[in-house]
GUMARZA-197832 format. One line per field, with one value per residue (C-alpha): residue in one letter; x, y, z. Coordinates in pm, whole numbers, padded with zeros to 5 digits. Example, Ala and Ser with C-alpha at 12.3 -4.5 7.8 and 13.67 -1.06 7.14 Angstrom:
! GUMARZA-197832
vokol c(A/S) $
c1 c(01230/01367) $
c2 c(-00450/-00106) $
c3 c(00780/00714) $
//
This chain:
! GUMARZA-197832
vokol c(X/X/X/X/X/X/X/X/X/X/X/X/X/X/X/X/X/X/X/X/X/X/X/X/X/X/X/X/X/X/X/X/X/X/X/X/X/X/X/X/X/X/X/X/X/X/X/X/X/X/X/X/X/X/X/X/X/X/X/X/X/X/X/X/X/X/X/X/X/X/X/X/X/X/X/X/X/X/X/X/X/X/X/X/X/X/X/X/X/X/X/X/X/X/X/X/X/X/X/X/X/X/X/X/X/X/X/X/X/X/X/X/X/X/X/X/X/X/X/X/X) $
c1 c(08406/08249/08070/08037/07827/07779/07701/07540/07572/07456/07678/07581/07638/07363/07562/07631/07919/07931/08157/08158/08359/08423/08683/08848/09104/09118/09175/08982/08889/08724/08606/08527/08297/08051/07697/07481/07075/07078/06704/06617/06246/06166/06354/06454/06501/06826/07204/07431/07754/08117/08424/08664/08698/08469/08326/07983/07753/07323/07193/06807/06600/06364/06204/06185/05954/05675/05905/06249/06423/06528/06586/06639/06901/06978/07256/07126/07099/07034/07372/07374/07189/07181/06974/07055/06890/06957/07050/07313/07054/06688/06431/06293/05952/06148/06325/06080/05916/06222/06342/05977/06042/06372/06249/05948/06235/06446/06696/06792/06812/06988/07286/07326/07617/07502/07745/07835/07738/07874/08025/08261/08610) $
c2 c(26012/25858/25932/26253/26520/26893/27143/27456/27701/28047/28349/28690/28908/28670/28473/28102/27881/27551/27301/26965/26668/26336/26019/25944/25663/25643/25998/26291/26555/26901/27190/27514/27715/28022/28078/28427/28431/28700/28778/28617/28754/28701/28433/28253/27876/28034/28018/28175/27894/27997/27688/27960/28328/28521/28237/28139/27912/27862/27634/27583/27446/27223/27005/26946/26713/26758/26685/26875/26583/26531/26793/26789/27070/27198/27373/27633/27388/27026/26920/26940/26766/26637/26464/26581/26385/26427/26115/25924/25638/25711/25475/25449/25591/25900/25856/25785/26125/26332/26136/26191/26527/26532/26385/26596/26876/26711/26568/26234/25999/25767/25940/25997/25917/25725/25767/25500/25667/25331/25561/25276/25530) $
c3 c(30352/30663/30944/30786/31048/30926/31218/31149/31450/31470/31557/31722/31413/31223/31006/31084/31105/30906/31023/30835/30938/30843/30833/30485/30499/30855/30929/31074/30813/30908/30686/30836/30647/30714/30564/30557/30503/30233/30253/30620/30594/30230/30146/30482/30314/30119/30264/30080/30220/30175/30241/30052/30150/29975/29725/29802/29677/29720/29948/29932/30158/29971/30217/30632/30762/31015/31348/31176/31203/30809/30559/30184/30065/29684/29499/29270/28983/28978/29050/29429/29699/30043/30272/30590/30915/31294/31347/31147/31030/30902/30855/30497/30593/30643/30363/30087/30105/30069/29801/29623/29706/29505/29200/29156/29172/28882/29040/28950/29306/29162/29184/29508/29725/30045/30331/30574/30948/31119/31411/31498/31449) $
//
């Protein structure tokens, strides 16, 4: 996908709607999802992120810089991981401490997927 955004938007009753979007061969894509903070006091860096009725799946928050402008998010394993930013391109002096940040968690960077965010479509 491409000029892939994910929104996360807070509802009344606490739990938050996910909505990630995207272009894949020249077409709009959207998944709607829905996330819950199952321990928002103890443990407020966990979603608990459903795409699939009642099927949900850990999302930890590993890193956010100083200004909240980049974050670095986990699956419950090693398997997962994004880099999500506020804007669609980040300079690498934002980058290169997330990405520290990731390997002194395990994962391995090198397999990361980077997304074009050319925002021509």
């Amino acid at each position: 996908m491409e000029n892939v955004v994910a929104e996360y938007l807070m509802r009344d009753d606490g739990k938050i709607d996910v909505i990630n979007s995207g272009w894949k061969d020249g077409k709009a894509k959207v998944a709607n999802g829905k996330a819950k903070l199952p321990d928002p006091d103890g443990n407020p860096a966990l979603l608990r992120v459903s795409f699939f009725l009642f099927f949900y799946s850990d999302y930890r928050i590993l890193y956010i810089d100083e200004d909240y402008s980049i974050a670095l998010v986990g699956g419950s394993g090693d398997k997962y991981l994004w880099i999500l930013s506020r804007t669609p391109a980040v300079t690498d002096s934002k980058l290169e401490p997330i990405i520290r940040e990731a390997r002194i968690r395990g994962y391995d960077t090198s397999k990361l997927i980077w997304v074009s965010q050319n925002m021509e479509e």
